[in-house]
C-alpha positions in Angstrom: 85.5 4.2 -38.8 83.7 3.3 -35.6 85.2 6.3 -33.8 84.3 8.6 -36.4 80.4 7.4 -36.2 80.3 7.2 -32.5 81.5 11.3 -33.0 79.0 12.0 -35.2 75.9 10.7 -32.9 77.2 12.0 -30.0 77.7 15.6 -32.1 74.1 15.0 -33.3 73.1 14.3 -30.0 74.8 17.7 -28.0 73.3 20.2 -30.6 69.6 18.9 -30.4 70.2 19.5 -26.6 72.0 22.6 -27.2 68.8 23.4 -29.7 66.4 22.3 -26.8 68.1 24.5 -24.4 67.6 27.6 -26.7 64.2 27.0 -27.3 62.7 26.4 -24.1 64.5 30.3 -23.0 61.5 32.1 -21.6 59.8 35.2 -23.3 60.5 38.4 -21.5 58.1 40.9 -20.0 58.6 44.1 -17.7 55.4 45.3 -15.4 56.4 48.4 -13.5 54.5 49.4 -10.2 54.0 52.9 -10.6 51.9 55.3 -8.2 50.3 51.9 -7.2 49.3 50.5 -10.0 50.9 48.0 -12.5 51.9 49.4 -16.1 51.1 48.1 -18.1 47.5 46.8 -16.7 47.2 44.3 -19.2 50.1 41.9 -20.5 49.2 40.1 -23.6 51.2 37.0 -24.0 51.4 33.7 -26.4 49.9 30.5 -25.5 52.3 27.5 -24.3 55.3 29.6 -23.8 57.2 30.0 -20.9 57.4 33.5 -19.9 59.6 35.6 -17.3 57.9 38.6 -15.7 60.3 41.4 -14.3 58.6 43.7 -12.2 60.0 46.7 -11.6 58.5 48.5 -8.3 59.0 52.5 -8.9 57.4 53.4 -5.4 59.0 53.9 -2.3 56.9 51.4 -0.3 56.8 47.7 -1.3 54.1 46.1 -2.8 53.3 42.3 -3.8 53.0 40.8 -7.3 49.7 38.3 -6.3 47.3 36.0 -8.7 45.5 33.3 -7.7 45.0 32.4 -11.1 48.9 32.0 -11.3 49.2 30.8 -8.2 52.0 33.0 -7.6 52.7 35.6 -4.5 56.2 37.4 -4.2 56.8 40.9 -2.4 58.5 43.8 -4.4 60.7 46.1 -1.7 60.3 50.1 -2.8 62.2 51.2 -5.3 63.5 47.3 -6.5 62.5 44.7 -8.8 61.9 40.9 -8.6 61.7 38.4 -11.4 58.7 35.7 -11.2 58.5 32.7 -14.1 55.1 31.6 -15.3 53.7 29.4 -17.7 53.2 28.0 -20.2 49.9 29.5 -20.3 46.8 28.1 -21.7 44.2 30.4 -23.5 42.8 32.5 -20.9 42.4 35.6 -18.7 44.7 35.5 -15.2 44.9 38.3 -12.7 46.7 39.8 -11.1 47.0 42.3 -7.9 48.7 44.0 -5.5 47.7 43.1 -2.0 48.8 46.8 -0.4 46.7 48.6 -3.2 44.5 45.9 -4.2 41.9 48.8 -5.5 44.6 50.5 -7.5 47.4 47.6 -8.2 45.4 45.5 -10.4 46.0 43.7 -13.9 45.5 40.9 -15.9 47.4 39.0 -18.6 45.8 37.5 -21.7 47.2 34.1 -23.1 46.1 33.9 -26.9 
């Protein structure tokens, strides 16, 4: 009887880890660099989640994914991608740029 309540918890206890796990996966966003500028310019995305940008550089010449905001920095070599994690966001505006382009390679993302 003991062996069988012990199983039970411990059963309980992997799927509300398993369940955790699942829950905490980050939501999924592309940007592309395109002509030097990001596409698309502005990323709305949903408060206190974690989030997981893949940014696809389409130009032949690298370019970085930059926000102070973010505090994030990370080069994307010509024709490659990179992924970058962020968040969870509170509501807000946060930029973003490119520092080779900064006049063209410019966006923002929109936590609400």
């Amino acid at each position: 009887m003991r062996n069988r309540f012990l199983s039970a918890i411990v059963g309980s206890i992997f799927l509300m880890l398993a369940h955790a796990s699942w829950a905490a996966e980050p939501i999924v966003y592309t940007l592309k660099i395109s002509n030097h500028r990001f596409e698309p310019s502005v990323l709305e995305v949903p408060v206190d989640k974690k989030l997981k940008l893949i940014i696809k550089n389409l130009d032949a010449t690298p370019e970085e994914f930059e926000s102070y905001e973010l505090k994030r920095e990370k080069m994307v070599a010509g024709n490659s991608e990179i992924t970058v994690f962020i968040g969870p966001l509170k509501p807000g505006v946060y930029k973003f740029f490119g520092e080779f382009n900064p006049k063209t390679a410019q966006g923002q993302i929109i936590a609400k």
